[in-house]
C-alpha positions in Angstrom: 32.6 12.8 89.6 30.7 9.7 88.6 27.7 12.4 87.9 29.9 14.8 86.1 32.3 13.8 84.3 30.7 10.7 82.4 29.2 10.3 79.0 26.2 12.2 78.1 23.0 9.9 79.1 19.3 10.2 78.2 16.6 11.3 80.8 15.0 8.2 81.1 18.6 6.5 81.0 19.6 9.1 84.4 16.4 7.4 86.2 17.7 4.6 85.9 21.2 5.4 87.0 19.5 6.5 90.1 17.4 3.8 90.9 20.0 1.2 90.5 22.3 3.8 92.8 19.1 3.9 95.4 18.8 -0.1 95.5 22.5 -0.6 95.8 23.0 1.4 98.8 19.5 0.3 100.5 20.2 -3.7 99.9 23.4 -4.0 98.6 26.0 -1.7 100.5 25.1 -2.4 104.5 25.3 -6.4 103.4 28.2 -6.7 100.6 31.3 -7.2 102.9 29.5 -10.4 105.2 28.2 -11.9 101.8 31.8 -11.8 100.7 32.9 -12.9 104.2 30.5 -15.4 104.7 29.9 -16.7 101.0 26.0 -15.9 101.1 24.3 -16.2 97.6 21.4 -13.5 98.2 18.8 -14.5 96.9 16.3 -11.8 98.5 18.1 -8.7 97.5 18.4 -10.5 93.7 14.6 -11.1 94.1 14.3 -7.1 95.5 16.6 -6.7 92.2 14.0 -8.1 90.1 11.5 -6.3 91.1 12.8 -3.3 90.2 13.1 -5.0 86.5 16.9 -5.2 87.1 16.9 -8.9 86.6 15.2 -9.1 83.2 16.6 -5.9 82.0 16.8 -6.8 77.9 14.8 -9.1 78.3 10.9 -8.7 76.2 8.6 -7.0 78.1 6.4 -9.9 76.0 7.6 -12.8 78.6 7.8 -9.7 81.9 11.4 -8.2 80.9 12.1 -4.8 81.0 13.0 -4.4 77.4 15.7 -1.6 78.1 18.1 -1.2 75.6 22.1 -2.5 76.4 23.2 1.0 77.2 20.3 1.0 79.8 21.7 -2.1 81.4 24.9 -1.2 81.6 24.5 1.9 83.2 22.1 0.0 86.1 25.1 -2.7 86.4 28.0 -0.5 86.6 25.4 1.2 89.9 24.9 -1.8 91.0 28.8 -2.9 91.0 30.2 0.5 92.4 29.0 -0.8 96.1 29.5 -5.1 95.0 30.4 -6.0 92.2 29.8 -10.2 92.9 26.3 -9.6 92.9 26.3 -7.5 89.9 28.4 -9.5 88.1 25.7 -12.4 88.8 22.7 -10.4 87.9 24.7 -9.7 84.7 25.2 -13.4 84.2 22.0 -13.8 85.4 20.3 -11.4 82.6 22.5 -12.8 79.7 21.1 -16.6 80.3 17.8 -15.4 80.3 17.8 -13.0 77.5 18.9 -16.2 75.3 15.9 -18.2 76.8 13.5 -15.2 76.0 14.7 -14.3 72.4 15.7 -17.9 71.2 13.2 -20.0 73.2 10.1 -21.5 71.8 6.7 -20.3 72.8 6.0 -23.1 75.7 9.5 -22.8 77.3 9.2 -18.6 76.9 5.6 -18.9 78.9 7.1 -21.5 81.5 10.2 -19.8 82.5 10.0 -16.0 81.0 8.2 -14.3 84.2 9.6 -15.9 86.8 13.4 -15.1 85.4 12.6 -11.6 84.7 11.2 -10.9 88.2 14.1 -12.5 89.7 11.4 -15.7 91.6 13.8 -18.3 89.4 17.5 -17.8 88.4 19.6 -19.0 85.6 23.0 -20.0 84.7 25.2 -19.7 81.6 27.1 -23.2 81.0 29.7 -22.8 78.2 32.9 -23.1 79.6 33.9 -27.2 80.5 37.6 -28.1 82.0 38.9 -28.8 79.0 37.3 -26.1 77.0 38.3 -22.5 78.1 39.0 -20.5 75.6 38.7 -22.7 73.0 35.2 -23.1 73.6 34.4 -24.5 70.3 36.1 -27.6 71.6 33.7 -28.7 73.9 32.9 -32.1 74.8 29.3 -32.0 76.7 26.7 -34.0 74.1 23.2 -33.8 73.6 21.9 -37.0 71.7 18.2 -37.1 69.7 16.1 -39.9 71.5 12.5 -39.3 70.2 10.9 -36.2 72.1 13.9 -35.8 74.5 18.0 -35.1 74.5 20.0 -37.0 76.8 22.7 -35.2 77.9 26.3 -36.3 79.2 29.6 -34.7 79.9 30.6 -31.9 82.7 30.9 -27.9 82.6 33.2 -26.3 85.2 33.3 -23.2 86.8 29.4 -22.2 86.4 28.4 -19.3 88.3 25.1 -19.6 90.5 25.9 -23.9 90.4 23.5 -25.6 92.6 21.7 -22.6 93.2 19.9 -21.6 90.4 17.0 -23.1 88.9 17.6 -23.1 85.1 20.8 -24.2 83.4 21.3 -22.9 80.1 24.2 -25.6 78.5 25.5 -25.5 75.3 26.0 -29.2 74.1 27.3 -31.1 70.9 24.1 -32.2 69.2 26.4 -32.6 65.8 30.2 -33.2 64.3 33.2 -31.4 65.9 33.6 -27.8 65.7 31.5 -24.7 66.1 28.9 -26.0 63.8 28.1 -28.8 66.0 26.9 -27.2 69.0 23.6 -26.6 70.2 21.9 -24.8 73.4 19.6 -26.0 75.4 17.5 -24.6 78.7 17.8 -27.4 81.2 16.1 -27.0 84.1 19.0 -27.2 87.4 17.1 -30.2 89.2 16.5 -32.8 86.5 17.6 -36.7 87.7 21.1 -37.0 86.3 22.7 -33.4 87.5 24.9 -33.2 90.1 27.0 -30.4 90.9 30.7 -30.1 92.5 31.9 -28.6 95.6 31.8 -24.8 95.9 35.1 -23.3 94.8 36.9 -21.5 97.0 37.8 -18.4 95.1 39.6 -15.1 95.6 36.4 -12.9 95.1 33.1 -13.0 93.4 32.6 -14.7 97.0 28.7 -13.9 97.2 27.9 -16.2 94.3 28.5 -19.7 94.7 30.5 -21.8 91.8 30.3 -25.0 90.7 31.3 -27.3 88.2 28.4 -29.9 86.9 28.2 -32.9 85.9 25.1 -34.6 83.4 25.0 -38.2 83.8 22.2 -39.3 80.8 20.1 -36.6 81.7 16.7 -36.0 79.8 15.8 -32.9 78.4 13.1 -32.0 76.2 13.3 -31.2 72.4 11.1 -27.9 72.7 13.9 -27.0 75.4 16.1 -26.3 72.6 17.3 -22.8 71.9 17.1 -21.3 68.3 18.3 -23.9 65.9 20.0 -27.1 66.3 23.7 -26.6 65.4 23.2 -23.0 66.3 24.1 -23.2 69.4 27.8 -21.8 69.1 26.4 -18.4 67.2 23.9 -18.0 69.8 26.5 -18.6 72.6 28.7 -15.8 70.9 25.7 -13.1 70.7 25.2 -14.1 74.2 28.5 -12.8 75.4 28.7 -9.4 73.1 26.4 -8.3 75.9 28.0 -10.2 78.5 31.4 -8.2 78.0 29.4 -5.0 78.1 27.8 -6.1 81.2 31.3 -7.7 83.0 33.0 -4.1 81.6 30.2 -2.3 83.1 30.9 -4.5 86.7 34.8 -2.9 86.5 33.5 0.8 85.7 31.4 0.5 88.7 34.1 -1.2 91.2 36.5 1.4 89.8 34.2 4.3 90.3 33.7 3.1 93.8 37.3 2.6 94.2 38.0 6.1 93.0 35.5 7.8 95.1 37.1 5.7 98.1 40.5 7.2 97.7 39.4 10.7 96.9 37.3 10.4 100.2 40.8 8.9 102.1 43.0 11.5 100.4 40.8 14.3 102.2 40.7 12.8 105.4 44.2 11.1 105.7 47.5 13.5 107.2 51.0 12.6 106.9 53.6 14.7 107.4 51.4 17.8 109.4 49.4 18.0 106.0 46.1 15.9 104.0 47.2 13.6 101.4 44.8 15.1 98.8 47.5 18.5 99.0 50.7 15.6 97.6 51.1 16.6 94.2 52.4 12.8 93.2 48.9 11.3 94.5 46.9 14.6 92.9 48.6 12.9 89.7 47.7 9.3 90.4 44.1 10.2 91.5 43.6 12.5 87.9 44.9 9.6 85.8 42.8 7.1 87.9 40.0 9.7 86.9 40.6 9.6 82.9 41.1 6.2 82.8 38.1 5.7 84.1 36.1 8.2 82.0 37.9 6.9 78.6 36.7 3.0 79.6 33.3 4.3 80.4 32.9 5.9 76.9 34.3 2.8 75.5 31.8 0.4 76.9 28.5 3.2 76.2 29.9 3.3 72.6 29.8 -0.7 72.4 26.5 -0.9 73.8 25.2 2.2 71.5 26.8 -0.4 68.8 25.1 -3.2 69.7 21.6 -1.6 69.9 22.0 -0.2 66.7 22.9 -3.9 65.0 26.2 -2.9 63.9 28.2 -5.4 62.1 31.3 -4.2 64.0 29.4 -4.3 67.4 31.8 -7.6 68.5 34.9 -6.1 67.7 33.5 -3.2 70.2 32.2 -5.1 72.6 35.6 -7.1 72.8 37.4 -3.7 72.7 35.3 -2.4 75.3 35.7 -5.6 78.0 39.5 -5.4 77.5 40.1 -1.5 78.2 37.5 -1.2 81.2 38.2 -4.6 82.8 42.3 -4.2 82.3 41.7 -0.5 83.7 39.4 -0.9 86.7 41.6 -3.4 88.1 44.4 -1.0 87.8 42.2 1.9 89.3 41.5 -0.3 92.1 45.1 -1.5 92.8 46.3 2.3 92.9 43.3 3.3 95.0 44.2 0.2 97.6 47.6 1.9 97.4 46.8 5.4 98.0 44.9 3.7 101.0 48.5 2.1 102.6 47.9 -0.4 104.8 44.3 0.3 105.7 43.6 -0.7 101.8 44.4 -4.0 102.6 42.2 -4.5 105.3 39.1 -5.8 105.2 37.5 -2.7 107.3 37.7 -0.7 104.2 36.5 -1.7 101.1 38.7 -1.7 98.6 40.2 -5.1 99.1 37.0 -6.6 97.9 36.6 -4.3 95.4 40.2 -5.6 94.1 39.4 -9.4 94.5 35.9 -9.0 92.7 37.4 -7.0 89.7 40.2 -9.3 89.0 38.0 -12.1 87.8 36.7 -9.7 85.1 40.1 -10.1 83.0 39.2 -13.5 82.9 35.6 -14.6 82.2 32.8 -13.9 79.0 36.8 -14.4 77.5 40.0 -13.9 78.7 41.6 -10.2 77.7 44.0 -12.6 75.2 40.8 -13.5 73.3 39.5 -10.1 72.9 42.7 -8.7 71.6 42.4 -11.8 69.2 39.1 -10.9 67.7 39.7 -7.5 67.3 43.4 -8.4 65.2 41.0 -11.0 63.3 38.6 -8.3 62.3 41.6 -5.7 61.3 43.2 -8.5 59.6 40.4 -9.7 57.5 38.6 -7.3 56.8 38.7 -4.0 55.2 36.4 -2.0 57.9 38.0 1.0 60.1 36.8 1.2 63.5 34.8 4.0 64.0 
């Protein structure tokens, strides 16, 4: 199905589908379930990842990136999630930290840090969200004060995926008054006197990727770490995570996909009542609307990402669309495949529990599903635009 019945894709774009397919289920498949088990961040198969180009996949083939467009990387992320979607979901974090460091960072910092984040050698984190900012992300209290050639950072993110294990931080900090307008962001490398990180959470899934919260205690960063403009930050923060949601959207396609082939693979197998489940008209019906659910989010999300390749001024509203629908959808796909599955779905033999736990988070993060509905009632409120 996940070759047939999905939106039309370019030649070059199918090679890529395949390769990502290849890679996941040579390095990713055999090890996903004791990563998840045993909460191992794995850094070799990310650095396999990235040689492959899949860790600098927008990123400018200038500083080593891969240059692909965002339909590109979504189709290699939603590959690379069908089998484990934590990983994925870091490499998608991963590639939207460094994308900001390679479009908005000056010369030195793009020549110090570009090739060695595109190949995957050094990783990076995306530090936006602080324990008393969530949503309101505007509100955040993390500072960056001018003294001479450096910024001295203080204040505390939370809930920073790759914490303590990555190598570059990139932090959005106040540099000016309160509000959007005051915010700056800033490449900080992870090991700089003054950072120190929390315990690892605990968490219901996304278990192969450590998270942290950090603290900055007067910690010095250089001016030419700066990204873009000071006061810019918030803006660049934003254009950050229109590809984000594609990417975290493209996770759930590919946990759904691989919870959908799970079940039609169960349903053929699996006899009650002296016949296979896949001849039960009621689950023929679940399995069908599993199926266009699926196929409607994954046109969704390739539309947003056509959107924002092209520059449109609508792609947010898209991109927002697109993360609600596919992220609200492959949970659901997954829940109803775990319960076509009975009791072995909930098992930990069978995938489909992690596939449920890993997907769940995705409703949450790069903005809750509330937020996204909220922009895209903003946009239909104040402005004139259809969406088309």
């Amino acid at each position: 199905m996940s070759n047939s019945m999905t939106t039309e894709l370019e030649e070059a774009q199918q090679a890529y589908r395949e390769a990502a397919r290849d890679f996941a289920q040579a390095e990713l498949a055999p090890h996903a379930a004791r990563w998840d088990a045993e909460g191992i961040f794995p850094r070799e198969a990310i650095a396999k990842a990235g040689e492959l180009g899949f860790c600098g996949l927008y990123m400018d083939p200038e500083v080593g990136g891969s240059g692909l467009s965002r339909l590109d990387a979504a189709v290699v992320i939603e590959e690379l999630a069908n089998v484990d979607p934590s990983t994925a979901a870091y490499v998608s974090i991963h590639n939207m930290a460094s994308w900001m460091v390679s479009t908005w960072g000056q010369q030195a910092l793009r020549a110090a840090w570009g090739a060695d984040l595109a190949a995957g050698i050094r990783l990076a984190s995306y530090c936006l969200t602080e324990p008393g900012a969530g949503s309101d992300a505007a509100s955040l209290k993390t500072t960056a004060v001018r003294d001479g050639d450096d910024y001295v950072l203080n204040g505390s993110k939370a809930f920073i995926s790759g914490a303590g294990a990555t190598e570059l931080l990139v932090v959005m900090a106040r540099t000016g008054g309160a509000g959007a307008g005051g915010i700056s962001a800033i490449a900080v490398p992870a090991d700089l006197p003054g950072i120190s990180y929390g315990r690892k959470e605990e968490k219901m899934g996304w278990n192969s990727q450590p998270t942290r919260g950090i603290t900055f205690e007067n910690v010095r960063v250089p001016v030419g770490n700066l990204l873009g403009e000071e006061g810019g930050g918030f803006k660049l923060a934003m254009k950050g995570l229109d590809g984000g949601r594609i990417n975290i959207a493209a996770c759930s396609l590919g946990a759904a996909q691989g919870a959908l082939d799970a079940a039609r693979r169960y349903m053929g197998e699996r006899r009650q009542f002296g016949k296979a489940l896949a001849e039960f008209q009621a689950l023929q019906f679940k399995l069908a609307d599993m199926a266009i659910e699926l196929v409607a989010a994954r046109q969704m999300v390739h539309t947003a990402a056509r959107k924002l390749d092209a520059g449109a001024s609508d792609a947010n509203v898209w991109c927002a669309m697109a993360k609600r629908f596919a992220t609200d959808a492959g949970f659901t796909i997954c829940n109803e495949a775990l319960q076509i599955h009975g009791g072995y779905g909930y098992i930990r033999e069978y995938p489909i529990e992690r596939l449920l736990r890993d997907s769940r988070v995705h409703q949450i993060l790069e903005g809750t599903n509330e937020i996204m509905r909220v922009i895209v009632a903003r946009h239909l409120l104040n402005t004139e635009e259809e969406l088309r």
